[in-house]
C-alpha angles and dihedrals in degrees: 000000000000111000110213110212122254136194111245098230097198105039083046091052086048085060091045092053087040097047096049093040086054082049094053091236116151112212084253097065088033084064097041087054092059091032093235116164096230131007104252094107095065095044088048090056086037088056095043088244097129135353127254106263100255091256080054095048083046093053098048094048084065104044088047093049088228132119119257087246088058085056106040119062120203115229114241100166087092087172082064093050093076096072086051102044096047080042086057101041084053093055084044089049090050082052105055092043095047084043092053092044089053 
């Protein structure tokens, strides 16, 4: 069985906390620099709960002077993979049944 790669979301949140926090960046100025109206994005990439968009990813990596690979982590605990991968093909199923009803 072929195992696809997956981002680790909340090792990768863990980087993104640890990288702002080494650049001395509060949540606040962290928003201001991606012009989001509150804050929740960030927390939700600092708790592991969702994944920088790629421009985003893009963007930090700048701003962190890092590369995109620093920031993201690579799951290796593939026992783990079955509960998000059953998560994922749930939000696909609610997709395709909103998207048949419009």
């Amino acid at each position: 069985m072929n195992i696809f790669p997956v981002i680790d979301l909340e090792a990768t949140g863990a980087n993104i906390l640890r990288l702002r926090k080494q650049k001395g960046l509060s949540v606040k100025e962290l928003q201001a620099y991606f012009g989001f109206e509150c804050p929740q994005a960030i927390y939700k990439w600092q708790w592991g709960q969702s994944l920088p968009s790629v421009d985003n990813l893009f963007a930090l990596s700048k701003l962190f002077n890092t590369s995109i690979d620093e920031i993201l982590v690579e799951c290796t605990h593939h026992q783990d993979l079955l509960p998000f991968r059953v998560k994922c093909i749930g939000r696909y199923v609610k997709f395709l049944v909103k998207r048949e009803r419009n």
